[in-house]
N, C-alpha and C positions, 0 to 999 in steps of 0.2 A: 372302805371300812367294812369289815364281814363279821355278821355277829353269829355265834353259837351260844347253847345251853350248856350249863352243867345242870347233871339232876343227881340227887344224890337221896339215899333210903327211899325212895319211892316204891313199895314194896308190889310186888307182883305186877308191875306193867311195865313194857321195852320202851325207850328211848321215843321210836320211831311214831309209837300211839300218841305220848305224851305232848309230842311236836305236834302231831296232826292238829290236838285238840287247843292246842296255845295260836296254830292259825286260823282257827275257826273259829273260835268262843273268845280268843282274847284272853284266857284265861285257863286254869287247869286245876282239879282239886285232886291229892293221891292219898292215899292211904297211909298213913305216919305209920313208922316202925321206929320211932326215936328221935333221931336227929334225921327229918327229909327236907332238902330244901331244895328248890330249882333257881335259880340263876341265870341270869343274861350276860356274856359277858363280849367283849368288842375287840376285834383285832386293826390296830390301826394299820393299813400296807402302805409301804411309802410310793407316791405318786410318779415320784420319778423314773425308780425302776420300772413300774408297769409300763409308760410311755418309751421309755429306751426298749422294752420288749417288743409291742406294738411296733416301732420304728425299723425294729431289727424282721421281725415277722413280716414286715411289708416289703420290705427288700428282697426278702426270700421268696415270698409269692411271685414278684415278678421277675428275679432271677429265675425260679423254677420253671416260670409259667412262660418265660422265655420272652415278654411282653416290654413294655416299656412303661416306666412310673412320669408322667406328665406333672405330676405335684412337687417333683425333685427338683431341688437346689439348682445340683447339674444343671437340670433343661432351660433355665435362664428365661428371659423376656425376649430376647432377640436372638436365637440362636445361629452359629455362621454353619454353611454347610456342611464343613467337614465337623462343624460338634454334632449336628444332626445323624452324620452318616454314624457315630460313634455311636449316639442314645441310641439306635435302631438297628445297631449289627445284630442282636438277638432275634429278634424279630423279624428280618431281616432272613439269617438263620432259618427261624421255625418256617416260616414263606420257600425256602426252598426248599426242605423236606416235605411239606405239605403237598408242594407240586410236584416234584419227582413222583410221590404215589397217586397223583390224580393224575398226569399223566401214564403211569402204568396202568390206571383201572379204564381212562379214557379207549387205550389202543385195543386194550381187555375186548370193550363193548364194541369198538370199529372191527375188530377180527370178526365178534359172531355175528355183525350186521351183515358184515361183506360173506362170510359163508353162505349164510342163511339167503341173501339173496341170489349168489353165485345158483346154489341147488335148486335156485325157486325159479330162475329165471337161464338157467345154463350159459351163465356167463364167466368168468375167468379172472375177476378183478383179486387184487391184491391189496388186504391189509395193509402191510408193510409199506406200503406207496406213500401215503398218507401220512403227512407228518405233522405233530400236534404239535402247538406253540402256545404259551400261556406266559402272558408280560405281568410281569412286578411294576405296581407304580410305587413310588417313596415320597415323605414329604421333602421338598429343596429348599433354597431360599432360593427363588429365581433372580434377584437381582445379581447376584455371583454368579448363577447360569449365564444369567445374558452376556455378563462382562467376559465372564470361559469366553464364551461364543465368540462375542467380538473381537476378540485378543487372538480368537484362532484361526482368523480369516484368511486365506491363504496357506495354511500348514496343514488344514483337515479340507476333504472337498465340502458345496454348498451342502451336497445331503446328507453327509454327515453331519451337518451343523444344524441342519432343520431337523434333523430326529432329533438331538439334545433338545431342542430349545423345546420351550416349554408352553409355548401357544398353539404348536403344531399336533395336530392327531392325526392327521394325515398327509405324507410326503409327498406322495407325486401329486394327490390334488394340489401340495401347497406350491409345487414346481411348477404347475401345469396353469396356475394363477397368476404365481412371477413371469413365467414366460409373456401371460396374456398380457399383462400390466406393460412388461418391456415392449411388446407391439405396439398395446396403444399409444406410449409415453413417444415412441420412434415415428409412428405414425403423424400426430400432432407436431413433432417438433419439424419432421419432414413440409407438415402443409404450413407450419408457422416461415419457411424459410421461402418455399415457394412464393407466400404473400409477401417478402420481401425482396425476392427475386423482381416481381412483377413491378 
């Protein structure tokens, strides 16, 4: 609801005083020239439309803004991964532009490192050598991960399978674990058979 004034013969004073002095004093006295009268009058705006507007403006900030709306309908209580990959292709998006130019400012700063100390130190190193890598992480639903994973067992190799999965942050330690595991596990079963040799 938005209320305005009418003011009418209020002689020799502008609108804008008039207001001033009805927010301060609560009240206003003007100099009559006939018929003066001021007036409140109320516009009623209907609610609905404001909210449809509001709904539509929010869509648009995060279309614009290239982000994802966590409050949408869309994004559900349990979402399956390929609805996931869907809400975050914009984002998604913005993450690879983002890195594309950190990676150009990155190699930026490795060139004048490497000159700077080539000249300081009469050495011969190469920028260009050097190669920047910057991982995107995504939210998944791991339990469809796992199943991917299991389902792939034999069609992709194991370290392909350990980089998907999604307890792993590090491959070769996590190969170099399984290997130990499989020693120990060959080891015991070895001395368990021995003692039944005996």
């Amino acid at each position: 609801m938005d209320l305005y004034w009418t003011i009418e013969g209020a002689g020799g004073e502008n609108a804008s005083s008039i207001l001033k002095r009805l927010q301060i004093n609560k009240a206003v006295s003007v100099q009559s020239t006939g018929d003066s009268k001021i007036t409140a009058k109320q516009i009623e705006l209907p609610v609905a439309g404001r909210l449809e507007f509001l709904k539509m403006l929010r869509k648009d900030i995060f279309q614009f803004g290239m982000g994802i709306d966590t409050d949408s309908d869309k994004f559900g209580n349990a979402p399956s991964g390929v609805s996931l990959k869907f809400q975050y292709t914009l984002l998604d998006q913005k993450a690879g532009n983002m890195i594309a130019k950190l990676k150009k400012v990155i190699k930026g700063l490795l060139w004048y490192v490497t000159n700077d100390y080539n000249s300081k130190h009469n050495t011969n190193y190469n920028a260009y050598d050097i190669q920047v890598d910057i991982n995107k992480n995504m939210i998944t639903n791991d339990v469809e991960m796992m199943s991917m994973i299991q389902s792939s067992k034999g069609i992709v190799s194991d370290k392909t399978l350990l980089a998907a999965h999604p307890f792993v942050t590090d491959i070769n330690a996590e190969l170099q674990e399984l290997e130990t595991q499989e020693q120990k596990e060959l080891s015991k079963f070895e001395s368990e058979m021995l003692k039944y040799g005996n």
